[in-house]
N, C-alpha and C positions, 0 to 999 in steps of 0.2 A: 578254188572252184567248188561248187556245192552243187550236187547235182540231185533232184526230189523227181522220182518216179510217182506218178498218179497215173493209173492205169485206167481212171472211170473219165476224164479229161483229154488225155491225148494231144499234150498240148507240146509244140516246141518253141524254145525259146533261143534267140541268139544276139546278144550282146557285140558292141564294135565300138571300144573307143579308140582314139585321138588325142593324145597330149598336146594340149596349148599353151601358150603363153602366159604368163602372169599379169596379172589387172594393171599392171602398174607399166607393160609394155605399150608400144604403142599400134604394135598391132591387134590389141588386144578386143576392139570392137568385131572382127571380122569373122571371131566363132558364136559372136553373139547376134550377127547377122544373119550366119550360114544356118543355126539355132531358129533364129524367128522363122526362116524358108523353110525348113523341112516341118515344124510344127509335129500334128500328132493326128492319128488318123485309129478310127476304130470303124471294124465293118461291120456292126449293126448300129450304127449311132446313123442320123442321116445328114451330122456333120462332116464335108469332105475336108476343112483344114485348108492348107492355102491352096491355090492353084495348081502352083510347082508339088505338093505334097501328092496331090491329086492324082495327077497325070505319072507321078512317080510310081505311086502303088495301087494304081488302077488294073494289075493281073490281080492274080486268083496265089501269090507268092506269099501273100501273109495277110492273116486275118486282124493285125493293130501294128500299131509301132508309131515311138514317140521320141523326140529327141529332148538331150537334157544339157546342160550347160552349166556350171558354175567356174569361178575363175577365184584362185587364191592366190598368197603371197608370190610364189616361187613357181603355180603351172595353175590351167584353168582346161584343163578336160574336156573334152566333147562327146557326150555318148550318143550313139543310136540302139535302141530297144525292139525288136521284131517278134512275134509270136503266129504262129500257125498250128494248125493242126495237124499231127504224123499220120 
């Protein structure tokens, strides 16, 4: 864990993944689906991201957050990325 204080920013951040399956499983499309539905959302962009993304972080709980995905030999990870201000 690496933690960087900016004092001029005030920014927090909070990380969440999910171990998945490997590429080679056959459930392995379903974090790449869950993936597409959350997408990425930034609140001064006047892109809202999917629907479902939308309606998800439509409070005032965080000012971005994006999801990421990649899948390897042996597990394929799921992360969600969050950022607000403290």
């Amino acid at each position: 864990m690496k933690h960087i204080e900016d004092s001029s920013r005030r920014l927090t951040s909070v990380a969440i993944a999910w171990e998945g399956v490997s590429w080679t499983h056959p459930d392995a499309v379903l974090p790449v689906v869950l993936h597409s539905m959350l997408g990425a959302w930034r609140q001064d962009e006047d892109r809202l991201g999917s629907e479902f993304a939308s309606k998800l972080w439509s409070g005032s709980c965080c000012e971005r957050y994006t999801a990421f995905h990649t899948s390897y030999t042996l597990h394929g990870p799921l992360w969600l990325l969050c950022g607000s201000r403290a």
